[in-house]
N, C-alpha and C positions, 0 to 999 in steps of 0.2 A: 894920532893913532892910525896906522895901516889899515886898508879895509882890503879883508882876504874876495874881493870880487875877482873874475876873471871871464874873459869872453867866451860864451857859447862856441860850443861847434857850428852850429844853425847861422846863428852871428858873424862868427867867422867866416863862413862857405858867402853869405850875404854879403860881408863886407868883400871879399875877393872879386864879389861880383860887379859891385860900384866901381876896385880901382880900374876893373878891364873894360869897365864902361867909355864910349866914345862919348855919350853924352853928357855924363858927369860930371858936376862945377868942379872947380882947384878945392872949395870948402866940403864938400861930400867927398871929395877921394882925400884930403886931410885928416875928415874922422874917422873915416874905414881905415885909412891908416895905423890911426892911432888904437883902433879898436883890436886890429890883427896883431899889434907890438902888443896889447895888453891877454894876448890867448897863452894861456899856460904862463902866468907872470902876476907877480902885485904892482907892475906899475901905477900908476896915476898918471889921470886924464891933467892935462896942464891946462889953464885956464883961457885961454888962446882957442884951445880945440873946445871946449866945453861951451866956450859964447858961440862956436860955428856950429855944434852940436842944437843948443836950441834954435836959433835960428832954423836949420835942418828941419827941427819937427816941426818949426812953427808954419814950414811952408807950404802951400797947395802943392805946387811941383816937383818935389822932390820923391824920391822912389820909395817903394816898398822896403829896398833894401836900405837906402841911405837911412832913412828914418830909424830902421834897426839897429844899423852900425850907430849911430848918435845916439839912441836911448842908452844902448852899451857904454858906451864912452861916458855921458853924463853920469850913470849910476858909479862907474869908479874914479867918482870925483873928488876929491876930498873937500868937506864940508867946514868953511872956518870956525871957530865956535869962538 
């Protein structure tokens, strides 16, 4: 089943800000990627980007904003059941 999630405005302006970041890893500008492909859309987070996603939160040094673009991304995950 489809999950009608889509990415914030807030989210989105955050994740644009990650990919214009000089300092941001390849995996932070990966899920701002993937979080911006999912604004105004039902895509799904693929599961590639989902395990960089927690990784993201799970880290001390990743940004305000990365961590947002990854919470994003994670929530329109699809859940195996």
């Amino acid at each position: 089943m489809a999950k009608s999630e889509s990415t914030s405005k807030k989210v989105a302006s955050a994740a644009a800000k990650v990919l214009k970041s000089k300092t941001a890893s390849k995996a932070e500008k990966s899920v701002a990627a993937s979080a911006l492909t999912q604004k105004g859309s039902t895509e799904q987070t693929s599961a590639r980007v989902a395990s960089s996603a927690a990784k993201i939160l799970k880290s001390k040094t990743a940004s305000k904003e990365a961590k947002s673009a990854a919470a994003s991304a994670l929530t329109q995950k699809t859940k195996k059941k």
